[in-house]
C-alpha positions in Angstrom: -0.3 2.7 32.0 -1.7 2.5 28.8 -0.9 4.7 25.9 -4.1 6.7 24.9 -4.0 6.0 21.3 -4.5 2.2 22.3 -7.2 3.5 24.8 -8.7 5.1 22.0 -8.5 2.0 19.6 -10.3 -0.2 22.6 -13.0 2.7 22.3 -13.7 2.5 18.7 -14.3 -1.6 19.2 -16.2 -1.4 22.2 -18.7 2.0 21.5 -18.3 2.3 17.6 -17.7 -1.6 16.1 -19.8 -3.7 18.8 -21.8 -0.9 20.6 -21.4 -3.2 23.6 -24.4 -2.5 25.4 -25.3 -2.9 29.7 -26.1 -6.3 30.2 -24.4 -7.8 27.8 -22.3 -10.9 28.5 -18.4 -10.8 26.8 -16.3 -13.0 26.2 -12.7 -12.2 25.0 -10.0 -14.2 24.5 -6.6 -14.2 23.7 -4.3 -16.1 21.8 -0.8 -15.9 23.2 0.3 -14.3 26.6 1.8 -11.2 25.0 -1.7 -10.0 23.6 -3.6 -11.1 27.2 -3.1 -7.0 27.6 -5.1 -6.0 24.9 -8.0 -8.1 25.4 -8.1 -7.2 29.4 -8.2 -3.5 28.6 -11.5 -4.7 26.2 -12.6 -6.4 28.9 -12.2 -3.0 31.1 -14.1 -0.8 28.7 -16.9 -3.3 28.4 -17.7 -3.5 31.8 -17.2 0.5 32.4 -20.7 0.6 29.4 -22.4 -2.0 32.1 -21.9 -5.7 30.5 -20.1 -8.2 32.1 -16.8 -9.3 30.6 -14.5 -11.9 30.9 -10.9 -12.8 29.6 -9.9 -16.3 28.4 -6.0 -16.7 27.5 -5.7 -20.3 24.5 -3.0 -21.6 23.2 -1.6 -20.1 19.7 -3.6 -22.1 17.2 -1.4 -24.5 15.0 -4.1 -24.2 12.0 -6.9 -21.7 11.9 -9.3 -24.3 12.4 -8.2 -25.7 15.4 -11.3 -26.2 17.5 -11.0 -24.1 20.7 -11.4 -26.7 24.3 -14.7 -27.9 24.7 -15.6 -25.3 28.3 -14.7 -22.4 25.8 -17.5 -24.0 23.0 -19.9 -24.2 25.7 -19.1 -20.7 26.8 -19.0 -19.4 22.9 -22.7 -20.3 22.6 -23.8 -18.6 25.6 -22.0 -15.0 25.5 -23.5 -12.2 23.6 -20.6 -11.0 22.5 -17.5 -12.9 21.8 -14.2 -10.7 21.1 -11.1 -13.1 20.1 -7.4 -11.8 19.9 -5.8 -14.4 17.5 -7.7 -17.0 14.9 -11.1 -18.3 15.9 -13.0 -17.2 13.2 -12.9 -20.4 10.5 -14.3 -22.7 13.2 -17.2 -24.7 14.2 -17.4 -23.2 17.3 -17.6 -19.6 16.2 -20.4 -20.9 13.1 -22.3 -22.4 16.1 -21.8 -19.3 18.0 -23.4 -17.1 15.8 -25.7 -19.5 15.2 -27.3 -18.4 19.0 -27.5 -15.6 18.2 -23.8 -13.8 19.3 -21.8 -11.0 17.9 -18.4 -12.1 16.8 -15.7 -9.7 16.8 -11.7 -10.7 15.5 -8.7 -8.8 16.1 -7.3 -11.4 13.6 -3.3 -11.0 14.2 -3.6 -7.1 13.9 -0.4 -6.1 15.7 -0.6 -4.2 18.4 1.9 -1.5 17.6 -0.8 -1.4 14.6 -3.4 -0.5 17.1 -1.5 1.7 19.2 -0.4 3.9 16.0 -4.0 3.8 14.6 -5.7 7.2 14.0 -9.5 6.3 13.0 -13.0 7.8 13.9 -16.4 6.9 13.9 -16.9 9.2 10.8 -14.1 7.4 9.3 -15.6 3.8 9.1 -18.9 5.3 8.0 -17.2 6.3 4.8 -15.7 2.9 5.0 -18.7 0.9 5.2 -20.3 3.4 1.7 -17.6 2.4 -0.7 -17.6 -1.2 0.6 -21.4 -1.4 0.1 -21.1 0.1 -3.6 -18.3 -2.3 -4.3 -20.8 -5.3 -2.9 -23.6 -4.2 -5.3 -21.6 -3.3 -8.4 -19.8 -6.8 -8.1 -23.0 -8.5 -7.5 -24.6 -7.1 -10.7 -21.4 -7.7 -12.8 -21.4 -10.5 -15.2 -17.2 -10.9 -15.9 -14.2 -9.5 -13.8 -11.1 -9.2 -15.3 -8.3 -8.4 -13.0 -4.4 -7.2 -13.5 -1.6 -5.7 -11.8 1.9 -4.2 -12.3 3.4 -7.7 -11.5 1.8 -9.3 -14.4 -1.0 -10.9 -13.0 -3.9 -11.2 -15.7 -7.4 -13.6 -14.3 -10.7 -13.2 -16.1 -13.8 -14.9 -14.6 -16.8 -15.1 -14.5 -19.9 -13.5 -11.5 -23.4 -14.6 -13.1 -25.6 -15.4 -10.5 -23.2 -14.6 -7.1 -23.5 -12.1 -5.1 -21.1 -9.6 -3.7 -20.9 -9.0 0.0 -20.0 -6.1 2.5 -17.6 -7.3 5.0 -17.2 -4.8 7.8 -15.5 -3.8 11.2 -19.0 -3.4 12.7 -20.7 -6.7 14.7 -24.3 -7.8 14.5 -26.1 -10.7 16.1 -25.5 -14.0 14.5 -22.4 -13.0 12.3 -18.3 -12.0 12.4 -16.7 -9.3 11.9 -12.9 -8.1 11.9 -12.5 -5.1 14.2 -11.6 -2.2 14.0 -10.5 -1.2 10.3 -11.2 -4.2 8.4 -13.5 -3.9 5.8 -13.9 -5.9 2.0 -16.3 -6.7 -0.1 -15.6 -10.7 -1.6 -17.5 -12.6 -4.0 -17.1 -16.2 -4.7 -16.6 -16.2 -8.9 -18.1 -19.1 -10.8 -15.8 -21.9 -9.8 -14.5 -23.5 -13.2 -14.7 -20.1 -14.8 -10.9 -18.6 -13.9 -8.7 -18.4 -16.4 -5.2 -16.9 -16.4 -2.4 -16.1 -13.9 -1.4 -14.3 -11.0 1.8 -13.2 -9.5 1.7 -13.2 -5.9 4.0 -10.8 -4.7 2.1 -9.1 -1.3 1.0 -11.3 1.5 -0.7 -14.7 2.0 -2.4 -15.8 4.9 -4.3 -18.2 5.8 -2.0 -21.0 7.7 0.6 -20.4 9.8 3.1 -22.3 7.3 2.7 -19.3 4.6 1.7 -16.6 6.3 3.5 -13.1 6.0 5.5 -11.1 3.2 6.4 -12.5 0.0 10.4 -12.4 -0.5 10.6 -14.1 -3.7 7.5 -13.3 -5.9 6.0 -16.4 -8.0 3.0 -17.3 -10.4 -0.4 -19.3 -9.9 -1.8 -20.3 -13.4 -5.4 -21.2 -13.3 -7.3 -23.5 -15.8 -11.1 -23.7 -15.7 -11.3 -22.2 -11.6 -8.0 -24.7 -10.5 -4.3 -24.3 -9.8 -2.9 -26.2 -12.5 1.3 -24.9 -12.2 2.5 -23.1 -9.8 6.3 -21.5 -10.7 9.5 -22.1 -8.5 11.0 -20.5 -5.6 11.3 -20.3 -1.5 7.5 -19.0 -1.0 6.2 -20.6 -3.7 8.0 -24.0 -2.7 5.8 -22.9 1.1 2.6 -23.0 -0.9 3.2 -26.5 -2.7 3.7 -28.0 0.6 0.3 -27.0 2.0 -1.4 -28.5 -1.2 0.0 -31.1 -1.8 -0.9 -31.9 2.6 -4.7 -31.2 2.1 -7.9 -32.5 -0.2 -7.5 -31.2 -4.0 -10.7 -29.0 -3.8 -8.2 -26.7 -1.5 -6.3 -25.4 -5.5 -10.2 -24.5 -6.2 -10.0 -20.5 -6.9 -12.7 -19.5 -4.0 -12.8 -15.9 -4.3 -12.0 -12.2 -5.5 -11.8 -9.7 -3.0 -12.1 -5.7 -3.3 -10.1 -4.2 -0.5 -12.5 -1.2 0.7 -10.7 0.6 4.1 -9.5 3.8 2.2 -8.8 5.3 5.4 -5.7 3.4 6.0 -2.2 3.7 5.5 -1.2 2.4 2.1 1.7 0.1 3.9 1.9 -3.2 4.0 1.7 -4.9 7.3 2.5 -8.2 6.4 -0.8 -9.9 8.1 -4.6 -10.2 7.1 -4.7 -6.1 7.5 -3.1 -6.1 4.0 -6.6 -7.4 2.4 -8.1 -4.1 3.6 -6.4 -2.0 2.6 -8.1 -0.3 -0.5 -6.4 0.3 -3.7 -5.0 -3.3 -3.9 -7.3 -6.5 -4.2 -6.9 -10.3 -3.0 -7.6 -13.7 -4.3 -8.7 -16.8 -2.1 -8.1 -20.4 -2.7 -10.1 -23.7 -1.0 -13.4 -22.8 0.3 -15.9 -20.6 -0.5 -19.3 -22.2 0.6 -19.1 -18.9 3.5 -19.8 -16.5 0.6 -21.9 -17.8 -1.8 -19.8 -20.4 -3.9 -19.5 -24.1 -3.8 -16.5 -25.6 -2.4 -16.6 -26.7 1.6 -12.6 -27.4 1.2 -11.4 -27.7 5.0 -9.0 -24.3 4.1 -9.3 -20.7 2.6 -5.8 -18.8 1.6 -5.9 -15.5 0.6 -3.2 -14.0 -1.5 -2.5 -9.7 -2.1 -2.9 -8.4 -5.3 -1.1 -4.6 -4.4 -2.1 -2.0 -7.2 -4.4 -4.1 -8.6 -6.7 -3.0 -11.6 -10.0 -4.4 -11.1 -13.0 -4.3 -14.6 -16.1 -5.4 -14.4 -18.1 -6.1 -17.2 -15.5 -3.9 -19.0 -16.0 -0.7 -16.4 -13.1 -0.2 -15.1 -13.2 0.1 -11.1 -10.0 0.5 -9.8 -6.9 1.5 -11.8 -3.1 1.2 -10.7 -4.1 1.2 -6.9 -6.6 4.2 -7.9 -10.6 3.9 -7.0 -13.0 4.9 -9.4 -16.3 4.6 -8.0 
């Protein structure tokens, strides 16, 4: 038996995220055994609104752009819906997927204790989705951000010409989204215009090599949009390995990211969740071509900034954690 608040989670994808609809082909796959029982009871609740469904278990992926096997490609670009417990999302497969014409939908590595705890409406990610839309347009008519936190962090950049965007928990044809509470709205800043330096002391993600909880809290300094010095310790030692393994356009500064899901808890989670959760912000390095910028760098780590204080064009828009818009 299931437990009903992880019934009810299933039901806020499948009716409130995707409105999967009869007809509809699914396709859901999981990444590791120990999540195959999530995605089967998705698979369930599609089927009981009329689509068809089926349930795919993959290997874990080593890197987050690991192609998926070629039959599951082939099957990508012919479902209507494609639901994927675990890291599909930064591949060619899914771009060409959407492409067709499908709905993506991640669970990302939301754990599912997460899920069974979680205590969300419909109503909920309707308020959701209004603050992230009014981040989206105030950072897309902003000229300069300027962002600091408790820890010391302290970046200014620059936003002429890009455009802010509303990142949601709710699918449409021919693009991603991560279900059921994520929500942010990104920008990519004007590449060689970050200046300054931020402590990371939250969460990266990104690659398996970094991800999770930062024990030992570090600096990144920035000159003109790149990651010039990077300060000593056991995480921060985790992060010069990966760069120093990939192209140099991956210590490009890619994006700033408003977290916008006010709705939940406050505490951190250790996984991509944490760059929902409002009141603290994010930073990406490597590529940002996906959201208006231009660097294609083969990777994109992100990097929590908790109670962050966010101005734009001087106008203060979050303060210590606190919205004010």
């Amino acid at each position: 038996m299931y437990p009903l608040e992880l019934i009810q989670s299933v039901r806020l994808i499948t009716d409130v995220c995707l409105e999967i609809s009869p007809g509809e082909d699914v396709l859901c796959t999981a990444d590791g055994e120990e999540r195959m029982d999530v995605m089967t009871l998705i698979a369930a609740e599609c089927r009981s609104k009329g689509a068809s469904a089926a349930v795919v278990l993959l290997e874990p992926r080593r890197q987050h752009y690991l192609e998926p096997p070629r039959s599951i490609v082939e099957a990508m670009k012919k479902a209507d819906v494609i639901i994927t417990y675990g890291e599909l999302m930064h591949t060619q497969a899914r771009k060409d997927a959407c492409a067709a014409g499908a709905k993506f939908a991640a669970l990302a590595d939301i754990p599912k204790e997460y899920l069974s705890r979680l205590n969300v409406t419909r109503e909920d990610l309707l308020e959701v989705r209004s603050l992230t839309e009014k981040f989206a347009e105030r950072l897309t008519r902003a000229s300069s951000a300027h962002v600091t936190n408790r820890a010391g962090t302290d970046l200014r950049m620059s936003l002429k010409g890009r455009n802010g965007i509303a990142l949601l928990p709710f699918g449409k044809k021919g693009a991603f989204s991560v279900v059921p509470v994520y929500a942010e709205a990104p920008i990519a800043p004007v590449e060689d215009s970050v200046e300054g330096v931020a402590v990371v002391d939250g969460t990266m993600v990104g690659e398996p090599t970094i991800e999770g909880f930062i024990s030992e809290p570090f600096t990144v300094t920035f000159e003109k949009g790149r990651v010039v010095k990077i300060s000593e310790g056991r995480d921060a030692s985790r992060l010069k390995n990966l760069l120093d393994s990939v192209e140099k356009e991956a210590r490009t500064f890619a994006e700033l990211g408003v977290n916008s899901n006010h709705k939940i808890p406050k505490r951190l989670t250790g996984t991509r969740l944490d760059d929902a959760i409002a009141g603290h912000i994010h930073f990406g390095l490597g590529r940002n071509d996906h959201i208006g910028g231009e660097s294609r760098a083969q990777n994109h780590l992100d990097f929590l900034v908790p109670w962050a204080t966010l101005r734009l064009d001087g106008e203060t828009i979050l303060e210590d954690g606190n919205l004010k818009i």
